[in-house]
Backbone as CSV, one residue per row, in Angstrom:
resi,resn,N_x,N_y,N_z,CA_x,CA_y,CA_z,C_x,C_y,C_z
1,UNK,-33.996,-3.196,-31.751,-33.019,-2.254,-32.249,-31.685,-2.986,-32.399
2,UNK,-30.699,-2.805,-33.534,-30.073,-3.440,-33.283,-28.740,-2.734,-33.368
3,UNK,-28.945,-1.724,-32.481,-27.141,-1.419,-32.014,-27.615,-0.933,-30.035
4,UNK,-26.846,-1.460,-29.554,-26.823,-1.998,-28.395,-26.097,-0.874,-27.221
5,UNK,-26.155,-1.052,-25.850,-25.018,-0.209,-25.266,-23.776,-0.830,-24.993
6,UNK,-22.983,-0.176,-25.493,-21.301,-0.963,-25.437,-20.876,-0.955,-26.783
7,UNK,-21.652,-0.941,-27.434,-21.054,-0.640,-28.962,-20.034,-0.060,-29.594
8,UNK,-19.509,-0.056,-30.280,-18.458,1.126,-31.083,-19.073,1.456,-32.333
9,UNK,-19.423,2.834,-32.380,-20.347,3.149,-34.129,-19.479,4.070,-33.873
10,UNK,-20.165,4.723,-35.330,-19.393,5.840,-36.217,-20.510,6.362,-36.259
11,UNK,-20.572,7.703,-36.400,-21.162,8.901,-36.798,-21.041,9.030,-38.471
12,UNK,-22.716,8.833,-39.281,-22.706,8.849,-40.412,-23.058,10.593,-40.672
13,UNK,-24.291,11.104,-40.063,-24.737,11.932,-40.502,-24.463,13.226,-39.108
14,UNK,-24.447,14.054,-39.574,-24.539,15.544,-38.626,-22.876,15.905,-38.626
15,UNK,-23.119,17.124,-37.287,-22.308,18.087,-37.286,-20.656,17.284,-37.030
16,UNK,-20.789,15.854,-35.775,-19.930,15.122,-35.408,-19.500,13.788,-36.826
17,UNK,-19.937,14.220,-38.094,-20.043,12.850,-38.885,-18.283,12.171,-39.221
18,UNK,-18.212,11.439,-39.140,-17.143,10.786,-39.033,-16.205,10.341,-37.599
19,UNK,-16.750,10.740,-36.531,-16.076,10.530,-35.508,-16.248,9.257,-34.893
20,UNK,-16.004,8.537,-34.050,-16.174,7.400,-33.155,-16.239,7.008,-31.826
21,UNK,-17.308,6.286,-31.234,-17.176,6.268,-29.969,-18.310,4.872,-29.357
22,UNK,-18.144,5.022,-27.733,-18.906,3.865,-27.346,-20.171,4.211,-27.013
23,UNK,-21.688,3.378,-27.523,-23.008,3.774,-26.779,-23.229,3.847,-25.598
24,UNK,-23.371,4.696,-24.868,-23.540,5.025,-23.389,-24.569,4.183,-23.168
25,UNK,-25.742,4.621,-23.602,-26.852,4.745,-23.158,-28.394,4.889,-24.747
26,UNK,-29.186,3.979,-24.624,-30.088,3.520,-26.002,-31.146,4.021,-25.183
27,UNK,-32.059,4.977,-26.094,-33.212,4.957,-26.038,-34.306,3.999,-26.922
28,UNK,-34.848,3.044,-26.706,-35.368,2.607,-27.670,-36.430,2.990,-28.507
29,UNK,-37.498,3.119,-27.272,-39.013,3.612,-28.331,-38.748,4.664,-28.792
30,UNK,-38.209,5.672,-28.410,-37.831,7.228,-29.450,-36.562,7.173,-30.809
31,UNK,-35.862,5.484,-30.655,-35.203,5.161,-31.793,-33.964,6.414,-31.734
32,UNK,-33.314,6.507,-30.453,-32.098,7.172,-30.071,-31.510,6.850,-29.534
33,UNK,-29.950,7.013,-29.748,-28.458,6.594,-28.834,-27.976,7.908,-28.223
34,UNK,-27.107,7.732,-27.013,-26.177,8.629,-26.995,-24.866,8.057,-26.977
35,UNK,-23.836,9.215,-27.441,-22.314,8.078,-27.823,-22.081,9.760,-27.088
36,UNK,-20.068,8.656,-26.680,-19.477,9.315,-25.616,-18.608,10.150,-26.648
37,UNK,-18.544,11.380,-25.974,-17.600,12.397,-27.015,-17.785,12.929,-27.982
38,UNK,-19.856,12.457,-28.384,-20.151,12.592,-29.562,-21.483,13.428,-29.490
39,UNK,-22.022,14.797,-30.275,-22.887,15.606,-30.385,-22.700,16.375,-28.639
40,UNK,-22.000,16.708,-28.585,-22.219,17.576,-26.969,-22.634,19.177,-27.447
41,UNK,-23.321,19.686,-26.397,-23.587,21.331,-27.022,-23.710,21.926,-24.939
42,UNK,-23.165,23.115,-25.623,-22.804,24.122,-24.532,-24.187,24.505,-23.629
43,UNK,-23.941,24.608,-22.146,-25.404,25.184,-21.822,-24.662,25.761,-20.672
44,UNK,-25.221,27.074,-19.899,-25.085,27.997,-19.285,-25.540,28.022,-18.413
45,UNK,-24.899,27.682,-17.092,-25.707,27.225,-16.073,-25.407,28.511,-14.858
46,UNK,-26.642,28.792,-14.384,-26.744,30.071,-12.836,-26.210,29.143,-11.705
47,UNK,-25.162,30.157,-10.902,-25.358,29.531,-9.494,-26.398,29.424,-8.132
48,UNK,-26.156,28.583,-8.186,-27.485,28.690,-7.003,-26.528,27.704,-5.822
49,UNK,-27.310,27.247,-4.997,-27.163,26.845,-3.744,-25.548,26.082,-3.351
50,UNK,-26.021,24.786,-4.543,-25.066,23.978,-4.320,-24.528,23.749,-5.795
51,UNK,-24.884,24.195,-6.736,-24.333,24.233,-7.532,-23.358,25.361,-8.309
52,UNK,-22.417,24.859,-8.752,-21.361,26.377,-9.494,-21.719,26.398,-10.974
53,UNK,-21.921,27.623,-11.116,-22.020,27.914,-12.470,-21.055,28.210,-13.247
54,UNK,-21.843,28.047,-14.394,-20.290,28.192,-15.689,-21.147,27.464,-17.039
55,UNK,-20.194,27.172,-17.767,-20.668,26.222,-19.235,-19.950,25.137,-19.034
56,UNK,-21.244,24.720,-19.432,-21.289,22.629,-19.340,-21.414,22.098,-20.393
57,UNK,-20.891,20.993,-20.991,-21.204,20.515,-21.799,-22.438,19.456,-21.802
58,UNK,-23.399,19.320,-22.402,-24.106,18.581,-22.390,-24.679,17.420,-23.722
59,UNK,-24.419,16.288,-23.221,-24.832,15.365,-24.756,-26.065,14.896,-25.249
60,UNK,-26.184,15.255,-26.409,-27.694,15.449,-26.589,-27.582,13.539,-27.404
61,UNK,-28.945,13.038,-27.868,-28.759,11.737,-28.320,-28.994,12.617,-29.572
62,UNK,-28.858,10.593,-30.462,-28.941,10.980,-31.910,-29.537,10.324,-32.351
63,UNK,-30.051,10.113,-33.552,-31.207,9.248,-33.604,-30.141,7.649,-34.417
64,UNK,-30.622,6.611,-34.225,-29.967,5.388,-34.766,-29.559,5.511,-36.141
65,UNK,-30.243,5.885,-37.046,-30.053,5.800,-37.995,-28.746,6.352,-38.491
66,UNK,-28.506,7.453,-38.377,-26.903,7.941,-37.981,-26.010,7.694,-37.746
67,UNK,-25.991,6.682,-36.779,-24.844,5.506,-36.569,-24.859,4.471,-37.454
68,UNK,-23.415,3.849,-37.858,-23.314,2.682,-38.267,-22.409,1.970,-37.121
69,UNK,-22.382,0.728,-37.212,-21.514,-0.542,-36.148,-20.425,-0.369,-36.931
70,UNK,-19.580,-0.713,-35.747,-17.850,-0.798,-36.369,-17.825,-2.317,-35.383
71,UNK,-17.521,-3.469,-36.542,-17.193,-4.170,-36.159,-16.151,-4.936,-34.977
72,UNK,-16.480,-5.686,-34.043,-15.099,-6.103,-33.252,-14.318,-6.713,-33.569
73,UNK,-14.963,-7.734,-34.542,-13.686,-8.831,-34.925,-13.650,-8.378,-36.283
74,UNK,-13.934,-6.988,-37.465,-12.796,-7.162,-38.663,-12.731,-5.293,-38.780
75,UNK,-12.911,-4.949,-37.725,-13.067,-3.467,-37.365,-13.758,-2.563,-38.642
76,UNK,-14.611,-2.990,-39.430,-15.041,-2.286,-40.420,-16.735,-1.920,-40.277
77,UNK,-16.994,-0.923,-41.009,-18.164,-0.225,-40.320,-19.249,-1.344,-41.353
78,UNK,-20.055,-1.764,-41.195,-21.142,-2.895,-41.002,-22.537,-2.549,-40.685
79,UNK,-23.326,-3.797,-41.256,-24.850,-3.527,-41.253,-24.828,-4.956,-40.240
80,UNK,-25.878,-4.751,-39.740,-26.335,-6.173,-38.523,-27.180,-7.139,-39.179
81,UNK,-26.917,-8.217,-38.894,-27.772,-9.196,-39.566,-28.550,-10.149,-38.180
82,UNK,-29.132,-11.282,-37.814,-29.463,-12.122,-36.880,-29.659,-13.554,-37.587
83,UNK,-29.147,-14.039,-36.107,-28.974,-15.780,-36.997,-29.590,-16.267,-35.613
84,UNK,-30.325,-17.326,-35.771,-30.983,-18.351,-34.653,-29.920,-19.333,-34.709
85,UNK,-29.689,-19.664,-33.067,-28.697,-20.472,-32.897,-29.725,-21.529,-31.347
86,UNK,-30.269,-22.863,-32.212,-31.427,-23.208,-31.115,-32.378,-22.471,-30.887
87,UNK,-32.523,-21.769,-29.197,-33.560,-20.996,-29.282,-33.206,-19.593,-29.083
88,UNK,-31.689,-19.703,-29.147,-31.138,-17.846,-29.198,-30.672,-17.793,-30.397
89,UNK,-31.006,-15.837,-30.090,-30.872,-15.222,-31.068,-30.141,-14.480,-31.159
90,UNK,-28.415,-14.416,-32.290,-27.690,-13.596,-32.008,-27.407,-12.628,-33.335
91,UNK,-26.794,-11.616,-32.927,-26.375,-10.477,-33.524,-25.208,-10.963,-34.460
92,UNK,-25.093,-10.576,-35.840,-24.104,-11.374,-36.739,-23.420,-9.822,-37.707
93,UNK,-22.295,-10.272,-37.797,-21.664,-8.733,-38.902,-22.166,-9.488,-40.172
94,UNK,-22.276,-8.525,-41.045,-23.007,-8.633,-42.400,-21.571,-9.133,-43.414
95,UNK,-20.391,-8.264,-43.121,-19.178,-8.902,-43.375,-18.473,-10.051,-43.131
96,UNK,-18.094,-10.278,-42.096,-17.010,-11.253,-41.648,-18.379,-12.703,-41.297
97,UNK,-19.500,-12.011,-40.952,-20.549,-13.246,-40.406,-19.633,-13.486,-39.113
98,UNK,-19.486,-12.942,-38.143,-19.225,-13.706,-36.982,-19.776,-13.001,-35.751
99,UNK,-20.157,-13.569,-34.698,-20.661,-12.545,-33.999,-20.512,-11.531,-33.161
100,UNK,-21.429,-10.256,-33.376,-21.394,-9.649,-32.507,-21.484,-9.346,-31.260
101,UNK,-20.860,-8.754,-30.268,-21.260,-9.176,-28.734,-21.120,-7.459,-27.979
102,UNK,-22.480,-7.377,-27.683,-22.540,-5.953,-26.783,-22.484,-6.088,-25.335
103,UNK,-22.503,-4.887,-24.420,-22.305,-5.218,-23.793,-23.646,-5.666,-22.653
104,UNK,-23.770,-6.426,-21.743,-24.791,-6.843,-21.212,-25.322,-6.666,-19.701
């Protein structure tokens, strides 16, 4: 997959489209992200023991495709490319060609 956690994307498609934020958290085999501040929906929670009730926000993921990368070094929203460097393999902006670096 190639948008990572630590990222900065943009929201192409849905209700949040145009907004921005960092990948929390990648699902891979289901081909989903969740981003911070981004797709949250209301849920209604009972009190019980130890918990207080009320409305919570909760963030649902989104699927990758939806996101695009916002570059670090020319801040523009970007497609990912990969370049072999020896026997690693790194993440490259399709623009500027320089690399990308998530977080690890």
């Amino acid at each position: 997959m190639k948008v990572k956690k630590g990222d900065k994307v943009r929201v192409l498609l849905g209700k949040d489209r145009g907004k921005e934020g960092k990948v929390e958290h990648v699902l891979a085999k289901a081909r989903k992200v969740f981003v911070s501040g981004v797709n949250l929906y209301k849920r209604h929670i009972r009190k019980m023991q130890n918990i207080e009730g009320g409305i919570i926000d909760i963030p649902k993921p989104l699927d990758v495709s939806n996101v695009g990368l916002i570059c670090p070094n020319c801040n523009k929203l970007t497609r990912v490319g990969y370049k072999k460097i020896g026997k690693d393999k790194i993440r490259i902006c399709k623009k500027c060609q320089k690399e990308v670096k998530g977080l690890k």
